[in-house]
C-alpha positions in Angstrom: -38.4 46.6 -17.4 -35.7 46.9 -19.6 -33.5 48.7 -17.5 -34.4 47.1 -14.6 -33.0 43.5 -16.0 -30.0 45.7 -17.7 -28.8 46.9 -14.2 -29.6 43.7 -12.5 -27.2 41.7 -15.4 -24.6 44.4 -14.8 -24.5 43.9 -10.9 -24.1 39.6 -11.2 -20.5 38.5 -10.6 -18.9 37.2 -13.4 -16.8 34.4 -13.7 -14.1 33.5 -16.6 -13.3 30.0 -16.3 -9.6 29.1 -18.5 -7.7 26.3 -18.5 -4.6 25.6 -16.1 -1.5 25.6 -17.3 0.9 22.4 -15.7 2.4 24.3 -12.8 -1.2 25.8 -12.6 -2.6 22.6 -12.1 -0.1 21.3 -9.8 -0.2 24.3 -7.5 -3.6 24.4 -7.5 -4.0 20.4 -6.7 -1.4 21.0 -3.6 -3.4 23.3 -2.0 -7.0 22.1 -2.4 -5.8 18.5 -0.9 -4.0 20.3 1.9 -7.0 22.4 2.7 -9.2 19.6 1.9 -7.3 16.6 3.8 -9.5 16.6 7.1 -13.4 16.1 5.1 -11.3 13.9 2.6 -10.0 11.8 5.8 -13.3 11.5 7.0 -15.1 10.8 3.5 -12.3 7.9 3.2 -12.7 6.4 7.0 -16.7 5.8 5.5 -15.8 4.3 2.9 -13.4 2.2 5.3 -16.0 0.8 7.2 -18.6 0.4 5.0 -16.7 -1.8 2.1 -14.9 -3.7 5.6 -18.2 -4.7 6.7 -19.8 -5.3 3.2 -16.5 -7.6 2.9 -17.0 -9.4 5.9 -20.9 -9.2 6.5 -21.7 -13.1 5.0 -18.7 -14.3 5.9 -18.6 -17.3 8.5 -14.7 -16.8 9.5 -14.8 -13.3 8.6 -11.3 -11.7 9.1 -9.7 -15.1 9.8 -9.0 -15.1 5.7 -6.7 -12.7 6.2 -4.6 -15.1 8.2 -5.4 -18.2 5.4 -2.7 -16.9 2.5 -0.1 -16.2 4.6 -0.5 -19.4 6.9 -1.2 -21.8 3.7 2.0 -20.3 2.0 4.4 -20.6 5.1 2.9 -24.7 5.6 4.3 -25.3 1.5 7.3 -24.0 2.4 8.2 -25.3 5.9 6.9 -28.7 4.5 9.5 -28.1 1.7 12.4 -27.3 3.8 11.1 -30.2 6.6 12.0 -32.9 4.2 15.2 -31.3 2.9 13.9 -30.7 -0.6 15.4 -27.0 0.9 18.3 -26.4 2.6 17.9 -22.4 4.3 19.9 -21.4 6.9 18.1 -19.1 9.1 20.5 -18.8 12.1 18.7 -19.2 15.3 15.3 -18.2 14.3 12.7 -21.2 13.8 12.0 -21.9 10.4 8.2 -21.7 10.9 8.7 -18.1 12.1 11.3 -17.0 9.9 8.8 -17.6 6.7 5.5 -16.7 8.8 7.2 -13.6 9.7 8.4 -12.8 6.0 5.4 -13.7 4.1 2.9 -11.5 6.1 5.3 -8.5 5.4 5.2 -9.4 1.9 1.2 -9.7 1.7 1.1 -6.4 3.5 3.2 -4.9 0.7 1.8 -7.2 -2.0 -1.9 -6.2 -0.6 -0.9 -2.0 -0.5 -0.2 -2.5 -4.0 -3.1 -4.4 -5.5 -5.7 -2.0 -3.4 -4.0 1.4 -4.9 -4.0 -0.4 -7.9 -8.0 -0.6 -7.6 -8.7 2.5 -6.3 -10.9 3.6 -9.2 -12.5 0.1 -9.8 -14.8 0.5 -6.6 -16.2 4.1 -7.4 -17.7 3.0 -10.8 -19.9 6.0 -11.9 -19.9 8.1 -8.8 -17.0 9.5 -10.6 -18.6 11.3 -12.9 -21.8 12.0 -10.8 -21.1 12.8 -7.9 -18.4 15.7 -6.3 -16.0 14.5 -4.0 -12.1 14.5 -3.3 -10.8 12.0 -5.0 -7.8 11.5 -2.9 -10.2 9.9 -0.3 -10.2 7.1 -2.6 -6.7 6.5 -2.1 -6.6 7.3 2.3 -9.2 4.3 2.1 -7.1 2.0 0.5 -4.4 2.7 2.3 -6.9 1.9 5.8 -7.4 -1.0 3.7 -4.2 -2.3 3.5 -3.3 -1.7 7.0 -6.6 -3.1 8.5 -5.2 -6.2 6.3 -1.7 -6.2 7.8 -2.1 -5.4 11.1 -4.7 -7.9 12.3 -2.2 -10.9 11.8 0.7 -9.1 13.3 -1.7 -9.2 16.2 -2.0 -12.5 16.1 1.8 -13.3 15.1 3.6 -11.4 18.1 1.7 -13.1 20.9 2.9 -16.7 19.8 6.5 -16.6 19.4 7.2 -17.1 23.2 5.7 -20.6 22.0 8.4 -21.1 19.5 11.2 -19.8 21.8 11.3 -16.9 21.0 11.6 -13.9 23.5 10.2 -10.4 22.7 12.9 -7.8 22.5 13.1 -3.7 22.6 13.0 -3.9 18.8 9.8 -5.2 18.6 8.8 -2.1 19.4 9.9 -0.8 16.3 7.7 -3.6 14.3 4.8 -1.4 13.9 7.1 1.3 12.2 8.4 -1.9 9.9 4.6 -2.5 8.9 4.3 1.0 8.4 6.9 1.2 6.0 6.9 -1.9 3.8 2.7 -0.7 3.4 4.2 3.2 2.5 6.3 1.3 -0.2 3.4 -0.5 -1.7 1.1 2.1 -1.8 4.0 4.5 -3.7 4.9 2.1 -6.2 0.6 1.1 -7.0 -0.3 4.7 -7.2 2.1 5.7 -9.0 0.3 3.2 -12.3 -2.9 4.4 -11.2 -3.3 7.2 -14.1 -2.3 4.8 -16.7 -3.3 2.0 -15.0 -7.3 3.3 -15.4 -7.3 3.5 -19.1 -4.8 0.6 -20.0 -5.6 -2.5 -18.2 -2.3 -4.2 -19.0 -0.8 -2.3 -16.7 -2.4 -3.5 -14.0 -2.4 -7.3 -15.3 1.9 -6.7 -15.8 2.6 -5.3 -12.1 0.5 -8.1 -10.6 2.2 -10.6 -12.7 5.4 -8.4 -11.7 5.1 -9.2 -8.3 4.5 -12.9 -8.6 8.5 -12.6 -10.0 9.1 -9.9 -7.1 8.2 -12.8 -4.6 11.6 -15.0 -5.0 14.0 -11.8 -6.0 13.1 -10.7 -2.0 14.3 -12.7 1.0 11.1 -13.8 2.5 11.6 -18.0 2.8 15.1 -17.6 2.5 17.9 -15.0 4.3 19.8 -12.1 2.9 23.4 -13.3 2.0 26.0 -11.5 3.7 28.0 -11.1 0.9 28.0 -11.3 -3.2 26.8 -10.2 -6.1 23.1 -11.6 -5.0 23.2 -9.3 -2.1 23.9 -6.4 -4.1 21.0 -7.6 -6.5 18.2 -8.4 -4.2 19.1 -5.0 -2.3 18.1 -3.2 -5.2 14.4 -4.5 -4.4 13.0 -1.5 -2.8 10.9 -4.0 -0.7 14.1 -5.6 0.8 15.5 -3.8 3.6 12.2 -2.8 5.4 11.2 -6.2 4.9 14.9 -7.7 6.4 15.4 -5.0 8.9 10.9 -5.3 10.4 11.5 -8.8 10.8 14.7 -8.9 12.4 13.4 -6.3 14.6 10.4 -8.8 15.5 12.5 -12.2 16.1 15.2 -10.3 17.4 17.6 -12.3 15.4 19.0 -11.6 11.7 20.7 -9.0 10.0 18.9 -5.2 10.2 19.4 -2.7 7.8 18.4 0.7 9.6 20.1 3.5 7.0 18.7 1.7 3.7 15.0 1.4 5.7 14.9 4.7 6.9 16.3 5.8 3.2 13.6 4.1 0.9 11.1 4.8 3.6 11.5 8.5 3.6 12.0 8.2 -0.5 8.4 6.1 -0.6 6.7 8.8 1.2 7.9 11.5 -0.8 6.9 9.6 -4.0 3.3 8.9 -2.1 2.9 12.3 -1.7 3.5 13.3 -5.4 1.9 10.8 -6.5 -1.4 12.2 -4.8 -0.9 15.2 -6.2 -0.4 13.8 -9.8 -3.7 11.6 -9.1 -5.6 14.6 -8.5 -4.4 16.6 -11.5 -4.8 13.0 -13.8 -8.3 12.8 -12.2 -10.8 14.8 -14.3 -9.1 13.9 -17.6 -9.4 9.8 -16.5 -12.7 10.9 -15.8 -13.0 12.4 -19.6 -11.7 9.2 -21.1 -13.6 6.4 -18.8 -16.9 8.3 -20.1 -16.2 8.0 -23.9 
C-alpha cells in the first residue's frame, strides 16, 4: 500500500507557484487579456444589458432621462444669452444648437468618466468570489457610456433641418467625434481607478474637477481665434474633439482635425495601458477591499 501511494505521489504534476516580478506581471496581464478579450467582451455585453434594463425597468420615461440634463442645461443657458445677461458669438450657428450640440458632447465625456470611475462599485463581492476577467468590467462601462451618448445624438441630428441647419458630408464624421471625446473620458477615469478603489477622495476630487472642467472647455461659448485663452483652453484634452465633432455636425465653426486625431490616438494608447495596469492592480485592490 505503501508503495502503491509512494508511486502514485511521484507520478502527480507538480506545480511551484512564485510571485511575478513587474515586467512579469505586465507581460503576463498583456497576453491573458489579448487571449481573453472575446469571453471578456461577451461577459461585459451581459452585464450591458442586464444593469440597462435593471436601470430602466420601473422607469415611466425610461431612456428619455438621458435627454433631461442635457436639454435642462442648454434652456439655462439660452435663457441666459436670450435676455443678454450673455453676449456669445456663435457665427451662423443657432444658439440653441450651438449649446445643445456642446453640452451632449460634454455629458458623453463627463458620463465615460464617472462610469470608469465606478467600475468596481457595481461588482461588490463577486470580486473576491467569483473568477472572471476583470477588464469586462471596464468594456461594460464603456457600452455604458456610449449607449448614453449615442441615443440623444439620435435624436439631435434629425432636428437641425428645423433650426436651419443643413446636414453636411462632415456629419458623417460625427460618430467618430462621439467616439473620441468617450475614448478620452474613459482614459482619463481609468487611469484613477486603482487609487481611486481604496481612497475615495479621489473620486470625490475628479468629479468636483470636472464641475471646474465645464467652463475652462468651449461648450456655451466658442473657441477664440486667437490669445492667450486659446492657447489655455487648448490644453483641455477634451477641447479639440469636442470643437472639431461639433463643427463637423452644424457644419459651421472652427475644426481642429491634427490636435483631434493627436489626443485621440494618445487617449487610446493611455486606454490600453491603462487596462493593462487595471488587471495587474486587480488582485492586490482585491487584497486591500477585503481587509
Amino acid at each position: 500500500m505503501n508503495s502503491g501511494s509512494s508511486s502514485e505521489s511521484q507520478s502527480l504534476p507538480v506545480r511551484v507557484i512564485t510571485p511575478d516580478t513587474g515586467i512579469d506581471a505586465f507581460a503576463r496581464a498583456i497576453g491573458s487579456t489579448i487571449r481573453g478579450f472575446p469571453q471578456a467582451w461577451a461577459l461585459a455585453w451581459r452585464m450591458f444589458l442586464r444593469d440597462t434594463r435593471a436601470a430602466y425597468r420601473q422607469s415611466l420615461l425610461g431612456y428619455v432621462w438621458l435627454l433631461a440634463p442635457p436639454l435642462a442645461n442648454t434652456f439655462v443657458w439660452v435663457f441666459l444669452n436670450s435676455r443678454e445677461l450673455l453676449m456669445i458669438n456663435t457665427g451662423g450657428v443657432p444658439y440653441v444648437v450651438f449649446v445643445l450640440s456642446g453640452t451632449l458632447l460634454w455629458t458623453a465625456f463627463n458620463t465615460a468618466v464617472v462610469n470608469m470611475l465606478g467600475v468596481l462599485g457595481g461588482a461588490g463581492g463577486a470580486l473576491s468570489k467569483v473568477n472572471f476577467p476583470h477588464e469586462s468590467l471596464v468594456y461594460s462601462a464603456l457600452a455604458k457610456a456610449i449607449l448614453d451618448a449615442m441615443i440623444p445624438a439620435l435624436i439631435l441630428i434629425p432636428a437641425l433641418p428645423f433650426v436651419g441647419l443643413t446636414p453636411g458630408v462632415g456629419m458623417l464624421f460625427f460618430p467618430v467625434g462621439i467616439l473620441a471625446v468617450l475614448l478620452v473620458g474613459s482614459a482619463i477615469g481609468l487611469v484613477f481607478v486603482p487609487v481611486a478603489a481604496l481612497y475615495t477622495d479621489i473620486s470625490r476630487a475628479l468629479q468636483m474637477g470636472l464641475r471646474f472642467a465645464f467652463f475652462l472647455t468651449p461648450v456655451i461659448y466658442a473657441l477664440p481665434k486667437t490669445g492667450r485663452t486659446r492657447m489655455v483652453l487648448l490644453c483641455n484634452p477634451v477641447t479639440a474633439p469636442l470643437v472639431t465633432t461639433r463643427t463637423w455636425l452644424v457644419g459651421e465653426g472652427e475644426a481642429l482635425p491634427i490636435l483631434f486625431f493627436a489626443i485621440a490616438a494618445c487617449a487610446l494608447v493611455l486606454f490600453l495601458v491603462s487596462i493593462v495596469i487595471f488587471k495587474v492592480a486587480m488582485p492586490h485592490i482585491i487584497e486591500r477591499l477585503n481587509r
